[in-house]
C-alpha positions as CSV (number, residue, x, y, z in Angstrom):
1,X,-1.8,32.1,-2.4
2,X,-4.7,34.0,-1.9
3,X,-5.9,34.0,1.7
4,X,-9.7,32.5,1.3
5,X,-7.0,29.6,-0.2
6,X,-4.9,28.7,2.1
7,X,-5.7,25.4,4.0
8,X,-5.4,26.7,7.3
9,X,-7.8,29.6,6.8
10,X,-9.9,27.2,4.8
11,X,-10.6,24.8,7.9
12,X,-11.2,27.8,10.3
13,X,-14.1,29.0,7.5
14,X,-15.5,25.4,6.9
15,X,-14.6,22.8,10.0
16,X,-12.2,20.8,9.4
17,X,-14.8,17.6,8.6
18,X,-15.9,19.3,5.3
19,X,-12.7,20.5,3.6
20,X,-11.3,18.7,0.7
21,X,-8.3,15.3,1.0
22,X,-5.9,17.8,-0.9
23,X,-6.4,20.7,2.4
24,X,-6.1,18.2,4.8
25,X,-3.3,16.8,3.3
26,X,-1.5,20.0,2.1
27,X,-1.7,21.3,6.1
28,X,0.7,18.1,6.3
29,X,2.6,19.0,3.8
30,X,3.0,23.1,4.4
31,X,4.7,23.8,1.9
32,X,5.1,23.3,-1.6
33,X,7.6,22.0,-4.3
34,X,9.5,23.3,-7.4
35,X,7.0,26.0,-8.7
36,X,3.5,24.0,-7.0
37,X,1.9,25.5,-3.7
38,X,1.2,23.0,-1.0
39,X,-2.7,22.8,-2.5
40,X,-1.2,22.2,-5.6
41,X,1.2,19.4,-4.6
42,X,-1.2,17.9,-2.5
43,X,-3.8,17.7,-5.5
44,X,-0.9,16.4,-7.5
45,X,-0.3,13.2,-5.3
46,X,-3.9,12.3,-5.1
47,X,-4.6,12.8,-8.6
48,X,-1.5,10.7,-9.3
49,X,-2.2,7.8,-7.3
50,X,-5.8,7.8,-7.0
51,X,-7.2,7.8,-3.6
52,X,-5.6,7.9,0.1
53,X,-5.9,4.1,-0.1
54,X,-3.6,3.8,-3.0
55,X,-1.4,6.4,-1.8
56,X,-1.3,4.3,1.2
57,X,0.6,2.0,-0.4
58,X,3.8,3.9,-1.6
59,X,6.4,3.6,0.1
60,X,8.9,6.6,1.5
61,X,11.1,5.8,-1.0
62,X,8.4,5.8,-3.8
63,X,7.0,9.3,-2.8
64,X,10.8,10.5,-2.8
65,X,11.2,9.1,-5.9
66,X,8.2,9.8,-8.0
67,X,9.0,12.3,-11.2
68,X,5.5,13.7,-10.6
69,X,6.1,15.0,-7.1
70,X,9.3,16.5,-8.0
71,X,10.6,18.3,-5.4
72,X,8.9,16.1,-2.2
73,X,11.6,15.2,0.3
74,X,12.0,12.6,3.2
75,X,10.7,15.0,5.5
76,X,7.3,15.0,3.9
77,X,7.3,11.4,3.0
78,X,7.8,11.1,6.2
79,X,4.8,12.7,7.0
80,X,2.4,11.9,4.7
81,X,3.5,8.1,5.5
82,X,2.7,8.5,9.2
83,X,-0.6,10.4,9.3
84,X,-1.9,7.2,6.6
85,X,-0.4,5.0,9.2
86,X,-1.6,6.5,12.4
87,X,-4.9,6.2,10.5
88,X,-4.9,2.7,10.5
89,X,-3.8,2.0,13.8
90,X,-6.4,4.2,15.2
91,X,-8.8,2.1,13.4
92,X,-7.5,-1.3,14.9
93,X,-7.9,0.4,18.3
94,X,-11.6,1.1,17.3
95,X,-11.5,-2.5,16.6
96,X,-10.4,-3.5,19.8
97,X,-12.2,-0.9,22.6
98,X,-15.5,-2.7,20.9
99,X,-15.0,-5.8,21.6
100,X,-14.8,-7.8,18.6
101,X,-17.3,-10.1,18.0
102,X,-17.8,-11.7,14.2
103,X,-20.9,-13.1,14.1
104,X,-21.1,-11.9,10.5
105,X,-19.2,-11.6,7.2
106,X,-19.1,-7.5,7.6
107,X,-18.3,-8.0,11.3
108,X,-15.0,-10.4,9.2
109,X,-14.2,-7.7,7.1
110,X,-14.5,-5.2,9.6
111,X,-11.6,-6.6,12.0
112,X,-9.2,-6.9,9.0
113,X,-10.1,-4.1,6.5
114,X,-7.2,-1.5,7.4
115,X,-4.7,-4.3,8.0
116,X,-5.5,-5.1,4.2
117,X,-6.0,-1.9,2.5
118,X,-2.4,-1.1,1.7
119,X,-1.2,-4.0,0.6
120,X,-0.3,-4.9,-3.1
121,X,-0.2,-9.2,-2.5
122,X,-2.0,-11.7,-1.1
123,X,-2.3,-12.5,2.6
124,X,-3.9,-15.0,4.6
125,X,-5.6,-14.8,8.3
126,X,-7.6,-16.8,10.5
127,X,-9.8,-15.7,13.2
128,X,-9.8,-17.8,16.0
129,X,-13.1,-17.4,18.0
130,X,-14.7,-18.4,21.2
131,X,-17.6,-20.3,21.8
132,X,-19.7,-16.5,21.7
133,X,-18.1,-15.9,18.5
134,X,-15.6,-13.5,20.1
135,X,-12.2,-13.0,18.7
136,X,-9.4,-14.6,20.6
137,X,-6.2,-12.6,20.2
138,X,-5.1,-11.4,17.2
139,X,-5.8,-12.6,13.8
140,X,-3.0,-15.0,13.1
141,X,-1.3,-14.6,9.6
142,X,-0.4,-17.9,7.9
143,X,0.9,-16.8,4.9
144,X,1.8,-14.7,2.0
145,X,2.2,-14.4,-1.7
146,X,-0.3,-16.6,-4.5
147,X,-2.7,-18.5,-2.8
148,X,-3.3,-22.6,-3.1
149,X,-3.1,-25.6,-0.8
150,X,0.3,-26.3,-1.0
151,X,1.2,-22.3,0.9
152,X,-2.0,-22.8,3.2
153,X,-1.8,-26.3,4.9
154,X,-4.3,-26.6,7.8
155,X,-1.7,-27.9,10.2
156,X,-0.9,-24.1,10.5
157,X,-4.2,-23.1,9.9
158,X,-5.9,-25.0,13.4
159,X,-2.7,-25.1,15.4
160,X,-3.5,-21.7,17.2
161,X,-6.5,-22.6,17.5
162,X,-6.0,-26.1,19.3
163,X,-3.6,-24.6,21.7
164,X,-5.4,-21.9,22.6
165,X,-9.3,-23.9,22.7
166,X,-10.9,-22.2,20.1
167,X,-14.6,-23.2,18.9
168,X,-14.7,-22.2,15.5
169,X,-12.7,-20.0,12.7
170,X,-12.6,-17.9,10.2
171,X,-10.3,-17.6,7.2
172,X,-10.0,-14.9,5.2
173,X,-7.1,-13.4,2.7
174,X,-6.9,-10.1,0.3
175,X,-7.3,-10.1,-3.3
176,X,-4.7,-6.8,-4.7
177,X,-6.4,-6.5,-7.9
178,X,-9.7,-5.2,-5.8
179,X,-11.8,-8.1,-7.4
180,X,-13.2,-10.3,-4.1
181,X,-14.9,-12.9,-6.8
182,X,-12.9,-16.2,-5.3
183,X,-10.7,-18.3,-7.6
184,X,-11.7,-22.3,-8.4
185,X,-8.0,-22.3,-6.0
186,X,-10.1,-20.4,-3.1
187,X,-13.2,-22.7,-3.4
188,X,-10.8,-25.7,-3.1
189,X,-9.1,-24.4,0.0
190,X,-11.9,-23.8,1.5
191,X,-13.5,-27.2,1.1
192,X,-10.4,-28.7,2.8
193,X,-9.9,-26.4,5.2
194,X,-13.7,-27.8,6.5
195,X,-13.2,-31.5,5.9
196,X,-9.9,-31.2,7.9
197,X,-12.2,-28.8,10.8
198,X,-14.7,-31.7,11.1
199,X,-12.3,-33.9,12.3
200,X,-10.7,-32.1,14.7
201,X,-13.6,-31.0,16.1
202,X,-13.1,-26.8,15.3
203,X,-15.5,-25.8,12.7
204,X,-14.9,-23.5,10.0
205,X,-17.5,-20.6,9.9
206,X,-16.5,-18.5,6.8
207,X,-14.1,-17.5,4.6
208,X,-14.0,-14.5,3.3
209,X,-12.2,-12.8,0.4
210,X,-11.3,-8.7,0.9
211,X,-10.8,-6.6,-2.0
212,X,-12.1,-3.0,-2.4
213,X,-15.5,-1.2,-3.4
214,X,-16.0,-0.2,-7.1
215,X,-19.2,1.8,-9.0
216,X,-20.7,-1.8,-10.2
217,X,-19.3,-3.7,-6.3
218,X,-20.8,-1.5,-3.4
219,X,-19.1,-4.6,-0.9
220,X,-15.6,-4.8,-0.7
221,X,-15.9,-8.6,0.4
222,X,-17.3,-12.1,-0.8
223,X,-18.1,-14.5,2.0
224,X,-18.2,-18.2,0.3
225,X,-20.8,-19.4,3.1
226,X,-22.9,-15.8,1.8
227,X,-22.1,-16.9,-2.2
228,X,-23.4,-20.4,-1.6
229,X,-20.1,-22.1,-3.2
230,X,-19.2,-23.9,-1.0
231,X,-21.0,-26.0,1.9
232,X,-19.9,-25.2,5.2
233,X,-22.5,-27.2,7.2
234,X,-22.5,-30.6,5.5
């Protein structure tokens, strides 16, 4: 490879802020595979799945495997696996030294966005907060797979939030195909999740659906309280 090319010189000419995904990613990778450079293979794998947020989700094994990547081993699976992950963890640690407050629905989607970004089903959270709107531990994850009433039942919904004293919460749960608009299913959920909040006194502030930004959706969230659906103050 010529050496204006390589992706080492290439950071040392530009910074490494304004190089391309496929240098940064090809520095992980350092070498190449079957006949590609690293540039080459690294261009390959985004081109193949997309974006860093859809390579995200392949797994080691799935990387390994692909036909298209012939050639890419554990070792830089491996690697390309853990410098995605770091990159979420270092964002949940961003999340944390600022002191988490949700007082709106980006504030919602800020605290759960990299949690949700690699995942390929549906999830759901609820953020118990204080009475200053301030996240109280963790978000707690209630369940997993299609969502309706019968997998979400707000026993396990408001028991965190009972034991712990919480003022209010917020639900919230990823749609994989991208598309945030809620289901009829979603709106129903919601509406009992409130009924059931007004009588034990913890109100429900939002729910809010994740899913991810496209050309004609510059959010990658729909908050039912923002959409007017549903009525969360009644």
């Amino acid at each position: 490879m010529p050496a204006r090319m390589r992706p080492r010189e290439a950071v040392d000419r530009q910074g490494i802020e304004n190089v391309s995904d496929a240098v940064l990613l090809a520095i992980l990778l350092r070498t190449g595979a079957q006949g590609l450079n690293a540039v080459d293979l690294a261009d390959r794998m985004l081109r193949k799945y997309g974006s860093l947020t859809a390579l995200s989700r392949a797994s080691i094994g799935e990387l390994m495997a692909d036909q298209d990547l012939k050639g890419l081993g554990r070792v830089k699976a491996q690697i390309v696996r853990a410098a995605l992950d770091l990159a979420r963890r270092m964002a949940d640690e961003t999340r944390d030294e600022r002191g988490s407050f949700v007082r709106t629905p980006e504030d919602v989607a800020g605290v759960m966005r990299e949690s949700v970004r690699g995942l390929d089903h549906e999830r759901f959270w609820v953020l118990n907060l204080d009475t200053r709107n301030r996240l109280k531990g963790h978000p707690r994850e209630i369940s997993r797979g299609i969502l309706d009433s019968s997998l979400v039942h707000p026993r396990e919904v408001f028991k965190p939030a009972i034991e712990i004293g919480c003022a209010a919460v917020v639900v919230l749960h990823n749609h994989p195909s991208g598309d945030p608009t809620p289901s009829a299913e979603d709106i129903k959920l919601t509406r009992q999740l409130i009924q059931t909040g007004k009588v034990i006194g913890i109100k429900v502030l939002d729910h809010v659906i994740l899913g991810r930004r496209t050309g004609g959706q510059p959010r990658d969230f729909v908050s039912l309280r923002e959409s007017g659906g549903v009525d969360f103050d009644g």
